[in-house]
N, C-alpha and C positions, 0 to 999 in steps of 0.2 A: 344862677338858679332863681326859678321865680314863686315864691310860696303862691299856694292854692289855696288852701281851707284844712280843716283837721279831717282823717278818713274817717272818722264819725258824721262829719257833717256831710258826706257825698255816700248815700245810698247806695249798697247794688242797683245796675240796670237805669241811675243816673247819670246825669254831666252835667259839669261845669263849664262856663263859657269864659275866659281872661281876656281884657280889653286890651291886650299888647298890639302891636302894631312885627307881623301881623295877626288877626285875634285867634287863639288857640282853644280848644274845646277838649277837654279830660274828659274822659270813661271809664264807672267804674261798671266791669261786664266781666262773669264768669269766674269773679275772685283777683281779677288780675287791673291794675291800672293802664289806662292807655293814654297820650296826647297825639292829638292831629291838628295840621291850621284848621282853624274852624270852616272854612269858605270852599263848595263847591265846588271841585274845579272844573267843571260844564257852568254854571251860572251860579252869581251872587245870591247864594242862598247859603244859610249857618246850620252847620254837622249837629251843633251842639241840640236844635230843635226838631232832629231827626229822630229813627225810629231806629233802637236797639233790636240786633238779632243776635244775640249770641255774640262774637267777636265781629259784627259786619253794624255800619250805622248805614243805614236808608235817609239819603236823602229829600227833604222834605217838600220840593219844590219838585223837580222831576225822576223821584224813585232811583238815582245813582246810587249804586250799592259799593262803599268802602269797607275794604279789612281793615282795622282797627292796627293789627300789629302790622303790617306795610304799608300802608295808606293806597296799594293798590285799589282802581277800581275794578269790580267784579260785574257790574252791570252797567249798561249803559242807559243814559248819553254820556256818561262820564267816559273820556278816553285818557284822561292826563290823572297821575295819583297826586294825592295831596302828599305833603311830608309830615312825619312821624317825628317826634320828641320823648328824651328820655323822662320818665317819671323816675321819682324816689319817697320814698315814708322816712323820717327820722325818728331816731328814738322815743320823741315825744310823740309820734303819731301825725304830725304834719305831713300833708301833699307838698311836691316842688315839683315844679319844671323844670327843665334843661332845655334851651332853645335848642335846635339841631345850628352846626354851625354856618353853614348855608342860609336859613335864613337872617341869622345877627347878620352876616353879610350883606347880605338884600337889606337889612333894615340900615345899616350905616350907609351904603350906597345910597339910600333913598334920601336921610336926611342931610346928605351932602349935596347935593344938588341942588 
């Protein structure tokens, strides 16, 4: 689990951007928390600097529209979904992430090489 920030300090209709490898971008949208990789998947460009619609982020470089809760894309040029990650609040009111386990995968593959 990777702490985030306390859900005081993450607004509605903001996000947070984590410098994990690879980098992950929180949403808080509609009452509800969401995590996505943060990255494009049409081009190197960060979810987290996009435009909130409701449950969808607009990306900010060429307008790919992701759902928040599947990381499917809804608009194109994006044709590939980014992956989703479990959020949690704890008692004291802390954000965590839960990497999906797929990427830890990708990430030990990576640094093994």
């Amino acid at each position: 689990m990777i702490p985030v920030c306390h859900l005081d300090d993450l607004p509605e209709g903001e996000s947070v951007r984590l410098s994990t490898e690879p980098p992950i971008a929180v949403f808080r949208t509609e009452g509800a928390l969401y995590a996505i990789d943060d990255t494009c998947s049409h081009q190197d460009a960060s979810l987290s600097e996009g435009w909130l619609e409701g449950c969808f982020v607009e990306c900010p470089l060429h307008a790919a529209l992701f759902d928040l809760r599947t990381g499917q894309p809804t608009r194109l040029p994006a044709r590939r979904p980014v992956r989703t990650h479990r959020v949690s609040v704890d008692d004291s009111g802390f954000v965590h992430v839960e990497v999906a386990a797929d990427a830890q995968a990708a990430t030990r593959e990576g640094s093994a090489a």
